[in-house]
C-alpha positions as CSV (number, residue, x, y, z in Angstrom):
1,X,0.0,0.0,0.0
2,X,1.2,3.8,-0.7
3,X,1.7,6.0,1.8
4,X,-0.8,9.2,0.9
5,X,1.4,11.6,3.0
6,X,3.9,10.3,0.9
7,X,2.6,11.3,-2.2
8,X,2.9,15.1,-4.2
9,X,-0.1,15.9,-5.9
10,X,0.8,14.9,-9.2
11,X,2.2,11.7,-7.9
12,X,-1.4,11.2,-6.0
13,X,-2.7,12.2,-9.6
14,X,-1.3,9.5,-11.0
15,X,-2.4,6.8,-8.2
16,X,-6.2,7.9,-9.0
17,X,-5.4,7.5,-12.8
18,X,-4.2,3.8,-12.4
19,X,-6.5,2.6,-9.9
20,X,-9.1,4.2,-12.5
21,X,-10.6,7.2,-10.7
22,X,-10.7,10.6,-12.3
23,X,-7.4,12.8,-11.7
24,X,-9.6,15.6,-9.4
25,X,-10.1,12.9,-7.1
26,X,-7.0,13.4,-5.8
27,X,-7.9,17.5,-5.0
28,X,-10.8,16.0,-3.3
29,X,-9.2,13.5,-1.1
30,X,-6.5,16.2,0.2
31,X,-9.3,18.6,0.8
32,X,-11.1,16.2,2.9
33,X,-7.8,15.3,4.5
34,X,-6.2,18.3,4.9
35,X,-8.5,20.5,5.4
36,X,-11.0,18.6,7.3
37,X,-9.6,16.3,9.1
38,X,-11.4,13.6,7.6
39,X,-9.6,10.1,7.2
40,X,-11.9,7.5,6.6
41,X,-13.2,7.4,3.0
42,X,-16.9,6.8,4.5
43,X,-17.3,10.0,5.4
44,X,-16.1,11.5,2.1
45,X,-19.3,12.3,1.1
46,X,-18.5,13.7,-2.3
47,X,-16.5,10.5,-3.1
48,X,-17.5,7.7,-5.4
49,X,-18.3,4.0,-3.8
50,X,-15.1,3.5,-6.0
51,X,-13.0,5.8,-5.1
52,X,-14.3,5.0,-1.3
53,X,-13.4,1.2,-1.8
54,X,-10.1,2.0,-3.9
55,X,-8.5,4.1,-1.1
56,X,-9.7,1.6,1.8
57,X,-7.7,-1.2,-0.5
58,X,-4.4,0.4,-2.0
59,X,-4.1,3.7,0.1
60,X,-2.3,4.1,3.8
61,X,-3.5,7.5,5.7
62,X,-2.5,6.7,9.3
63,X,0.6,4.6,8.9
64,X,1.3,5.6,12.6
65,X,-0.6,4.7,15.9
66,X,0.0,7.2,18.7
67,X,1.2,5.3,21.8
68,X,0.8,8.4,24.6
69,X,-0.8,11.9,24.5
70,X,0.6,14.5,26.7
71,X,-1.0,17.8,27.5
72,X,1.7,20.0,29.4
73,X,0.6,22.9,31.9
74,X,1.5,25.9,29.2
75,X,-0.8,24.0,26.2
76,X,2.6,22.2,24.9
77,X,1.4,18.7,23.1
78,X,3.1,15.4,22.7
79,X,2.5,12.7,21.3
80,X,4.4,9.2,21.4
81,X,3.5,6.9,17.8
82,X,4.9,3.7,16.9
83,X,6.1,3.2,13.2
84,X,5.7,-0.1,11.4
85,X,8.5,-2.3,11.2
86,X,10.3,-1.7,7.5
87,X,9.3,-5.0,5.7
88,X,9.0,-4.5,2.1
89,X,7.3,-8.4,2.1
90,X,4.1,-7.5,4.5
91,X,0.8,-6.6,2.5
92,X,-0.2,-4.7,5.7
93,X,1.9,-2.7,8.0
94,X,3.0,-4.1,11.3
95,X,3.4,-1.4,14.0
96,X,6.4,-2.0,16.4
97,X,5.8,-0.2,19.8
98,X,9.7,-0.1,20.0
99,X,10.1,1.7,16.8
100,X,8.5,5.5,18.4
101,X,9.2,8.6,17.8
102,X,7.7,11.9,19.5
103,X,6.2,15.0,18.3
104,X,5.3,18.2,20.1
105,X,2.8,21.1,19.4
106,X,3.4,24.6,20.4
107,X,1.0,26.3,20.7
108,X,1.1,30.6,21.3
109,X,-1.1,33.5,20.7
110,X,0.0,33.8,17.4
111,X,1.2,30.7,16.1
112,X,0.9,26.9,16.4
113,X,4.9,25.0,16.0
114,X,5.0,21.5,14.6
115,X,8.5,20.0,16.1
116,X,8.8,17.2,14.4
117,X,11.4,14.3,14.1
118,X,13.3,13.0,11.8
119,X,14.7,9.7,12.4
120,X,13.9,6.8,15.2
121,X,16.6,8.0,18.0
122,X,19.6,9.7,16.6
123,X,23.1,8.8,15.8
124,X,24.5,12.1,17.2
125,X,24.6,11.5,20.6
126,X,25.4,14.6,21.8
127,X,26.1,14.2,25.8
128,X,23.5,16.5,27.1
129,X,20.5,15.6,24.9
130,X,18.0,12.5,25.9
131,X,17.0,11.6,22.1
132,X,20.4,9.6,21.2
133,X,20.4,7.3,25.3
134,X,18.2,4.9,23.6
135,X,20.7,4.8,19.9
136,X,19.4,5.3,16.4
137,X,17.2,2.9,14.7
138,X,16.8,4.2,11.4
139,X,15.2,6.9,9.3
140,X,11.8,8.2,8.8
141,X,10.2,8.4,5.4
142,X,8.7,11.5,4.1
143,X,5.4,10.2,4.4
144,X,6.3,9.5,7.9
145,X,7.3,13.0,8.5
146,X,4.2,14.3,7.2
147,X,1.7,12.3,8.8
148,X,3.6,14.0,12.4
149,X,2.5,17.6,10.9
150,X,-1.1,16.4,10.1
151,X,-1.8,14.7,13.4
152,X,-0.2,17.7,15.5
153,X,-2.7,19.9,13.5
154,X,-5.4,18.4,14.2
155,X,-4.9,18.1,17.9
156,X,-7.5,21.6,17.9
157,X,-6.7,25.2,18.5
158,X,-6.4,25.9,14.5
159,X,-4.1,24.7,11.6
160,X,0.0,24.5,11.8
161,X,1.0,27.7,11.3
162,X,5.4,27.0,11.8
163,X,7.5,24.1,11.5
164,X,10.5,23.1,13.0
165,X,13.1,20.4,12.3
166,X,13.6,20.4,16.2
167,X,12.6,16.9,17.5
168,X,14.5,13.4,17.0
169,X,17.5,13.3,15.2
170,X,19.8,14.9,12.6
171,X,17.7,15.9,10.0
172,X,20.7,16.4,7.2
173,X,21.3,13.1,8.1
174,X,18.1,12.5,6.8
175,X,18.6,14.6,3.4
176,X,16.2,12.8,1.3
177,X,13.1,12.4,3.2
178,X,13.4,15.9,4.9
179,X,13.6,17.6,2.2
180,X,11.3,15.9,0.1
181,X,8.2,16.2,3.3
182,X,8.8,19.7,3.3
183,X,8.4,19.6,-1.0
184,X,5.2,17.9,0.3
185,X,4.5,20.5,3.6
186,X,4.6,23.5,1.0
187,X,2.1,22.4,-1.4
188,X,-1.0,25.0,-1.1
189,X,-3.4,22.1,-1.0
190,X,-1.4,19.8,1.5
191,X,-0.1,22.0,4.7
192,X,0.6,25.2,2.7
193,X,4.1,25.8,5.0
194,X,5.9,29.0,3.3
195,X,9.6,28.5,3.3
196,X,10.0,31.0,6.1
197,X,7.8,29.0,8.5
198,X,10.1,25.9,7.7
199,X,13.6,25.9,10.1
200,X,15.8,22.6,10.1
201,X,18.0,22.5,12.8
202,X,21.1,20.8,12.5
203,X,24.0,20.0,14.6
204,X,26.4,21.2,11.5
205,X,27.2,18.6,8.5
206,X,29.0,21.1,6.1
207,X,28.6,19.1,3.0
208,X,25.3,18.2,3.5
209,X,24.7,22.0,4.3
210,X,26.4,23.1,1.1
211,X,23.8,20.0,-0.5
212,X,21.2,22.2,0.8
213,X,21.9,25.2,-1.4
214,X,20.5,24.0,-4.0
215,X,17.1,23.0,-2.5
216,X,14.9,25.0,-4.2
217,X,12.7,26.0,-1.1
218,X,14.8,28.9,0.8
219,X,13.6,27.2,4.4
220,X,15.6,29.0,7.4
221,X,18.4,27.1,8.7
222,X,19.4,27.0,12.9
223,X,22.9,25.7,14.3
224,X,23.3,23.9,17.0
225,X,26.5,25.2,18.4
226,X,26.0,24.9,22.1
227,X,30.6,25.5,22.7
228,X,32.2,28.5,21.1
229,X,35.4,26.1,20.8
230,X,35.9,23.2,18.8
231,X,38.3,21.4,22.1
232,X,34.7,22.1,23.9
233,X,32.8,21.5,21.3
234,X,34.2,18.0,20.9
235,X,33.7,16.8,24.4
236,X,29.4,17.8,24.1
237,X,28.7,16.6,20.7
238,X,30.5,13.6,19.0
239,X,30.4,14.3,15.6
240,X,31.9,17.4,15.8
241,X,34.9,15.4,15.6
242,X,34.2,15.5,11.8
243,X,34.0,18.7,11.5
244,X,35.7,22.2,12.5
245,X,33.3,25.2,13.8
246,X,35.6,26.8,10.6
247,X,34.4,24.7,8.1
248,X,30.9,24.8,9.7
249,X,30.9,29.0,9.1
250,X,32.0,28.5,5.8
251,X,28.8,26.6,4.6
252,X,26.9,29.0,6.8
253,X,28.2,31.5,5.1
254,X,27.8,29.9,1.8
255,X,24.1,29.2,2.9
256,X,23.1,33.0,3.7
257,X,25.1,33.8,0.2
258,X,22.5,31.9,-1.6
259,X,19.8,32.3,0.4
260,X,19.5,35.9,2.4
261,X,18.8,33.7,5.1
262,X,20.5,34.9,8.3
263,X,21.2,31.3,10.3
264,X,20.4,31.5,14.0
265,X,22.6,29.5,16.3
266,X,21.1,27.8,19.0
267,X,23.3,27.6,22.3
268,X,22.1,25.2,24.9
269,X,23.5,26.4,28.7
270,X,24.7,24.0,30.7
271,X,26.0,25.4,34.5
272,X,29.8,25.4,34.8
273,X,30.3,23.5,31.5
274,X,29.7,26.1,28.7
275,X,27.6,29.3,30.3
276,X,31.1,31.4,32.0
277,X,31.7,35.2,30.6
278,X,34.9,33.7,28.8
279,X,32.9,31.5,26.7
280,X,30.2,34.7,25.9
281,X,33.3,36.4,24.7
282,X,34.3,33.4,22.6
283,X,31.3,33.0,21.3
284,X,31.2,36.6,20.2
285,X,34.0,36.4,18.2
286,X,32.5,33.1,16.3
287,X,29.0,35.1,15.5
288,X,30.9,38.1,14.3
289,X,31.9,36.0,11.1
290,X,28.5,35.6,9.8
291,X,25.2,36.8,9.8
292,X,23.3,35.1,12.2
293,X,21.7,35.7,15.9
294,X,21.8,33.1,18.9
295,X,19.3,31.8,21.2
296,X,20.1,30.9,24.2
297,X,18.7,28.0,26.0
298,X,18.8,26.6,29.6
299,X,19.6,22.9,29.5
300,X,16.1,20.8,30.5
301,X,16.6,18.4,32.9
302,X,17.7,15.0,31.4
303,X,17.5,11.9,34.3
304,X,20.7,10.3,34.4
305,X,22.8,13.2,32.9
306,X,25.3,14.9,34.8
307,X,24.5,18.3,33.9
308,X,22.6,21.5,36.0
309,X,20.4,23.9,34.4
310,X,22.1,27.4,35.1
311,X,21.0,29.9,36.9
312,X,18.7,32.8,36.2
313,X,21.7,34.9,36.3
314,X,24.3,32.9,34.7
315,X,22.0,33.2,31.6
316,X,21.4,36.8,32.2
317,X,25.1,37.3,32.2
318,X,25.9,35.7,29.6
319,X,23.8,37.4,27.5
320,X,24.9,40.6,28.5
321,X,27.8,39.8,27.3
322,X,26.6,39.1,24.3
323,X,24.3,42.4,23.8
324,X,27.3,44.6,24.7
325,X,29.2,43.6,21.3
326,X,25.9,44.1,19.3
327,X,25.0,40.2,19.3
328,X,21.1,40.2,18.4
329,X,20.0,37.2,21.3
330,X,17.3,35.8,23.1
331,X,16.4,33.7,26.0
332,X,14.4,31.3,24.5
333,X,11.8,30.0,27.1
334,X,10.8,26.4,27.7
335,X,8.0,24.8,26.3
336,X,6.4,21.8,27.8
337,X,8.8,21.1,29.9
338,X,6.6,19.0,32.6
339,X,5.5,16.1,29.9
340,X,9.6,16.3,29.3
341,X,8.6,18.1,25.6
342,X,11.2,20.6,26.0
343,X,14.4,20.9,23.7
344,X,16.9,17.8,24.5
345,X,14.3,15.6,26.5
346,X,12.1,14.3,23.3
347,X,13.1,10.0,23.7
348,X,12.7,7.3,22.0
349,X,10.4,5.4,24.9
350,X,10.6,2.1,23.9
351,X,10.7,0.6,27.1
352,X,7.6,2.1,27.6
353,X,5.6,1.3,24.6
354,X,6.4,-2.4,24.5
């Protein structure tokens, strides 16, 4: 069966033409999909018996089944869903509880953030962050990717309005499916995202940065820095072994050439390890090579990780620092961080979904 999040229009086209169905019934199912929130074909009421029976048959909407739904105290949303295991021989999709991934919706006065993920775990493993603990198990589809936007907007409160490349994994590690869901996210007819509502955060893959310049949607890109040294840098986040923060501010710099895209770097505090005035001053030096602003995060509590959130004022402070050399920053505040939905707790739960 085909995966209908999968599917661009004129691919979905294509699927009514050879399963015999007029080419507009494609427009219709998305409409009903998208629009309304509608995913079983019996309440299509504008839908041919055929078209009902042919979708039921050959046509995957939900390939997901949510395991948990969390409503935090601030109107944060997660949700834990279980993917099918990846066997090309199964006529039917068999959902594996220990294959999850999890999803938050943000919601604020003025917009509604989809943080979605990219792959099952993540291969990073960067020492302060919960999502690599459990390992990597593999890459989600496009599809799969998708169907996390279309179940976080219909959760209530009004459409997506922002997406963010912000939940499990490495998304340029990913290439292929992320960029091809947000080909899919941008149709007018499927989520309708504009390119500045898209941001894929990355943990810094040059070449696969440089790959991204000739992606024909201008989405805005974040870093995640998080050590203003690459000796630092090294000991938080393995994989920046492969790569120096010089080479990593040459593709951003290459990025904002092509795109007018200033890239914001994100800089998680931790207390004692990477939040002292001598790193702000570092770090001012770094952002004074591009054209980029940083927001600055307080580490959320990780079980099992030897790390403190900082203080109110060693965040204070170090932003100071960073306003008094004309560094455009903000405190970014926590979302969601009682259902551990906050940036660096999102898991892969397995041991709680089998």
């Amino acid at each position: 069966m085909k995966s209908f999040f999968g599917l661009n229009l004129e691919e979905l086209k294509s699927w009514c033409l050879s399963n015999d169905l007029p080419a507009y019934t494609a427009k219709q199912l998305r409409n009903w999909v998208w629009k309304h929130g509608v995913l079983d074909p019996e309440f299509m009421t504008n839908m041919s018996n055929k078209a009902k029976s042919a979708i039921q048959e050959h046509l995957t909407l939900y390939g997901s089944t949510v395991v948990t739904d969390q409503l935090a105290s601030d109107g944060t949303q997660k949700l834990l869903t279980a993917w099918p295991k990846p066997d090309a021989g199964q006529s039917l999709p068999i959902l594996d509880a220990s294959r999850a991934t999890e999803c938050v919706m943000i919601p604020t006065e003025t917009r509604r953030t989809a943080c979605v993920s990219s792959q099952i775990g993540c291969p990073v493993g960067c020492k302060f962050c919960a999502t690599g603990l459990g390992g990597h198990d593999g890459n989600l589809t496009a599809g799969q990717i998708v169907e996390q936007v279309h179940r976080l907007s219909h959760l209530g409160g009004g459409r997506i309005t922002n997406l963010v490349f912000m939940g499990m994994g490495e998304p340029l590690a990913n290439f292929q499916a992320v960029t091809d869901s947000i080909r899919l996210l941008h149709e007018p007819d499927a989520a309708g995202l504009g390119a500045r509502r898209m941001t894929i955060s990355t943990v810094g893959l040059p070449p696969a940065i440089r790959k991204l310049l000739d992606f024909e949607i201008p989405v805005k890109l974040a870093l995640s820095l998080h050590a203003p040294t690459d000796d630092l840098r090294r000991e938080l986040i393995p994989w920046a072994a492969y790569s120096t923060i010089d080479d990593l501010l040459d593709a951003c710099a290459a990025w904002f050439d092509r795109t007018g895209r200033e890239i914001t770097l994100e800089y998680v505090l931790l207390a004692g390890v990477n939040d002292q005035p001598e790193h702000a001053h570092a770090l001012v030096d770094v952002v004074r090579r591009l054209r980029g602003s940083v927001n600055l995060l307080r580490w959320n509590e990780v079980e099992g990780l030897p790390f403190q959130r900082p203080s109110d004022e060693a965040v204070i402070r170090f932003q100071s620092v960073l306003k008094q050399n004309n560094i455009n920053t903000i405190i970014r505040k926590s979302r969601g961080r009682d259902i551990a939905a906050a940036c660096g707790q999102l898991k892969h739960e397995s041991k709680h979904s089998t």
